[in-house]
N, C-alpha and C positions, 0 to 999 in steps of 0.2 A: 650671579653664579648659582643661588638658589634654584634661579626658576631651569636654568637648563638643567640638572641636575632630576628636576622632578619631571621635566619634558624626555630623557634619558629612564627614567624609569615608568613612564606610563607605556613603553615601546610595545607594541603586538606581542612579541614576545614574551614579556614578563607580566604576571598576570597581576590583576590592577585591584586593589582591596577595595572595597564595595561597602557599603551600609547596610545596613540588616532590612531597610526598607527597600530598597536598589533589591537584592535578591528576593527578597518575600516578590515586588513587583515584574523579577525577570522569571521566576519560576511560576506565577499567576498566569501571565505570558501566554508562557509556553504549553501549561497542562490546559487552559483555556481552546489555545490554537487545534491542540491534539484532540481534544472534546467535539468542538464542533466539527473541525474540518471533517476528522475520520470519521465521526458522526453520521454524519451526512452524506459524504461518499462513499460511507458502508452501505446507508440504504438502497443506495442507485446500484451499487456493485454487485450486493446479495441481488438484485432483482432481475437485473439485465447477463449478469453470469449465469445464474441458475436456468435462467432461459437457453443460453449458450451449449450447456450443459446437456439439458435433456435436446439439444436437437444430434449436437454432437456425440454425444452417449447415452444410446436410450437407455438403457440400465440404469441411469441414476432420475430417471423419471419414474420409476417404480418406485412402490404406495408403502409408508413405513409401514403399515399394519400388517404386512403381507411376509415382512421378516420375521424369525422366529423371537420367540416374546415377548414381541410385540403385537398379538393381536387385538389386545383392549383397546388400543387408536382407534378402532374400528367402528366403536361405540360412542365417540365424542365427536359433534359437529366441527368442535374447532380444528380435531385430530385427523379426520377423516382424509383430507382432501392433502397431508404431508407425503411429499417424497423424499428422495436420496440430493436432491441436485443443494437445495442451500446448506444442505451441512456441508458439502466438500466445495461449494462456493465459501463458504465461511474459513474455511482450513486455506483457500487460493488470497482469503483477504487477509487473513492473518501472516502466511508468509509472504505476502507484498509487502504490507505493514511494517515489515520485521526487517525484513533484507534491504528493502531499496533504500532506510534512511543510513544504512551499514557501509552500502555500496558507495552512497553520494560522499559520506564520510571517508570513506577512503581514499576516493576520486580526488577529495579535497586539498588531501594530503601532497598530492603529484608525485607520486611515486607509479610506475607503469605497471601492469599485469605483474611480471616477472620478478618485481623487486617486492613486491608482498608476501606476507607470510602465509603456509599453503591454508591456513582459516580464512583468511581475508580471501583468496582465489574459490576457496569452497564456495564461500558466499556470494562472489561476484558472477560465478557458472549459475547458481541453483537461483541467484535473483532474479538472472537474464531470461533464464529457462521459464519460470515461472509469469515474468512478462509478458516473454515472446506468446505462452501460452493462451497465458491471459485476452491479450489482444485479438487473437485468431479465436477467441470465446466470445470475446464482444463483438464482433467482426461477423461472425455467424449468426449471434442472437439481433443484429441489427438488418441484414438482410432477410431474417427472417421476417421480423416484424413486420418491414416496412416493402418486400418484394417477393414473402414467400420462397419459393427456391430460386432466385435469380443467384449466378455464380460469382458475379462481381459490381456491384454496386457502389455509384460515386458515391454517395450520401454515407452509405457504410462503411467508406474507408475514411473519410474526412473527420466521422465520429470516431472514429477508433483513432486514428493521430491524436485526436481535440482529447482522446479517456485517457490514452498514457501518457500525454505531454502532462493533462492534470496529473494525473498520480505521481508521476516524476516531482514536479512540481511542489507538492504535498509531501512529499520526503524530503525536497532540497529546504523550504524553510521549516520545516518540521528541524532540522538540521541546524540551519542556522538561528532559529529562538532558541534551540537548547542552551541554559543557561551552565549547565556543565562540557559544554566546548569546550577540547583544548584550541586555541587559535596557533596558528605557527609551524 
């Protein structure tokens, strides 16, 4: 009778008391996964967005030094050569970061569009938005590279599946290591 009793209470559901080692090592985890992965897929993201960027908006390939207050850049080798494109690459990496692990948690939930509350729909619009964007960023900075102005390129679009299925990807266990899950 004991043991059903404890097999009844370790259910999905109800949540399951842990050892002080057990958390120390699921939140290790998880801030580990978040370190490297986004890590790393920040560096490829700032570098191949910011490309995207100045082809698709030439205005953000304009020289910081050339804004106002900024003209001492001007004067530093390492500042010289900064434009507009990885800051607002930076601000596209940060709300991917943000929204898609929000989105997937939602998803998680099964609950449809309509049955969320209108923050959770804010976020499921502005994460899609910011996607869709995304992709049609990489999508350009990869034909550029690799064809110049050709308008549709296989290799281009296969890379751009193969960048948001990662980043998906990276939000969904990003998702599921969180050690402060609700489950259920």
């Amino acid at each position: 009778m004991g043991v059903l009793r404890r097999l009844e209470f370790t259910s999905a559901y109800v949540p399951q008391r842990r050892s002080v080692g057990v958390i120390i090592f699921l939140h290790l985890r998880y801030w580990l996964w978040q370190a490297v992965s986004k890590g790393f897929l920040g560096f490829i993201y700032l570098a191949v967005i910011s490309e995207g960027l100045r082809v698709l908006v030439p205005a953000l390939g304009q020289k910081m030094y050339k804004l106002p207050l900024l003209g001492f850049l001007r004067m530093y080798e390492a500042t010289y050569r900064l434009d507009l494109a990885p800051f607002f690459a930076m601000f596209l990496l940060i709300g991917v970061f943000v929204l898609w692990p929000r989105i997937i948690a939602v998803w998680m939930t099964g609950r449809s569009f309509w049955e969320c509350s209108s923050e959770q729909r804010l976020v499921v619009v502005l994460g899609s938005g910011i996607l869709f964007a995304d992709a049609v960023l990489f999508y350009y900075a990869m034909t550029q590279m690799t064809w110049g102005e050709s308008t549709l390129s296989f290799s281009g679009l296969v890379a751009t599946v193969a960048y948001v299925g990662v980043l998906v990807f990276v939000s969904w266990f990003s998702v599921v290591l969180n050690p402060n899950r609700k489950v259920g």
